[in-house]
N, C-alpha and C positions, 0 to 999 in steps of 0.2 A: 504494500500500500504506500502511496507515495505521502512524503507530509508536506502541508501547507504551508506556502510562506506567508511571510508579514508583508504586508502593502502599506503604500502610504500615498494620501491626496491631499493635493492644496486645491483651493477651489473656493470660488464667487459666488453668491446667491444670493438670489431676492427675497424676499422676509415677507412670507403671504400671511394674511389674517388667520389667528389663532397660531401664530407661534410660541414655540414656549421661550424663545430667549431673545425678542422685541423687544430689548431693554430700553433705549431710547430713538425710540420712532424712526430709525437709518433705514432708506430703503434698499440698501444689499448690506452684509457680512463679508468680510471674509472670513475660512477654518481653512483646519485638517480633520483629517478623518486615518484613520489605522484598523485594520483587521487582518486575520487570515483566510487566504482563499486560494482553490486550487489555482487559478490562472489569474491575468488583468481582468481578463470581460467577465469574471466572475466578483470581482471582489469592485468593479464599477457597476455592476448589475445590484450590490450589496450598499454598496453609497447610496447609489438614486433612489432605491425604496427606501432607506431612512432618511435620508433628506426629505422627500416627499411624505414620510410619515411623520415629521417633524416641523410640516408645513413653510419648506423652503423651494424654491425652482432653482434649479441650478442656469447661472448665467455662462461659468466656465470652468473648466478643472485646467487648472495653471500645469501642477505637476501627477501624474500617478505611474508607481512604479513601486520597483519591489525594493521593501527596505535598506535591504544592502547597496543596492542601486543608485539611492536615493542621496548624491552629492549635490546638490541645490540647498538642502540643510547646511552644510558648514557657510553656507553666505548668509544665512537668514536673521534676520536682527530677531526671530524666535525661536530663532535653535534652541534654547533651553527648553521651552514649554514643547519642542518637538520632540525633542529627546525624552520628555518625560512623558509624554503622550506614549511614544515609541516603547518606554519600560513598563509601564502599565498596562498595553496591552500584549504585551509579553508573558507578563508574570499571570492577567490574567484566561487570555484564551478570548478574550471578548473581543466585539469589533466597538469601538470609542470614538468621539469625537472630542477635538482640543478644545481649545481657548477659540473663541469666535473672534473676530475685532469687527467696530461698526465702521460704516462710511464716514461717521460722525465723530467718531474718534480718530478716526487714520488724519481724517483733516485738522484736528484739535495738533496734533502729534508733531505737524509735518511745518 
């Protein structure tokens, strides 16, 4: 039996009514998102149903690939929070998503 790797996505989204983390009124996000899956189309087949059950549209997935793969982290001014994304769903088997950030903060930030 073959085992699963870990995947990782970075990715844009719009913030549709009744989401749970609408925190202040941005009409897109950015995340990440991490889980195990046998292939890409498998574990992007596994994003969009939780984004969409978490009432989000996906605008774009910047990066997805397999963790080890995954060198666009050592530039990211959230490598930490990606790294730790990356150990938790390690340790626990689950598919997770990070830290969101708002439009409305990226623009506070920049």
């Amino acid at each position: 039996m073959d085992e699963k790797m870990l995947w990782l996505a970075s990715f844009k989204v719009r913030v549709l009514e009744g989401c749970p983390v609408d925190f202040d009124g941005s009409e897109f996000m950015y995340g990440e998102a991490a889980g195990f899956a046998d292939s890409e189309n498998q574990f992007n087949s596994l994003l969009e149903s939780t984004l969409i059950e978490n009432r989000f549209e996906t605008l774009e997935i910047y990066h997805l690939s397999s963790a080890h793969l995954a060198n666009w982290v050592v530039d990211s001014v959230d490598k930490e929070d990606i790294l730790e994304l990356l150990e938790e769903v390690q340790y626990t088997g689950d598919f997770a998503f990070g830290i969101f950030r708002s439009s409305q903060s990226l623009e506070i930030n920049t």
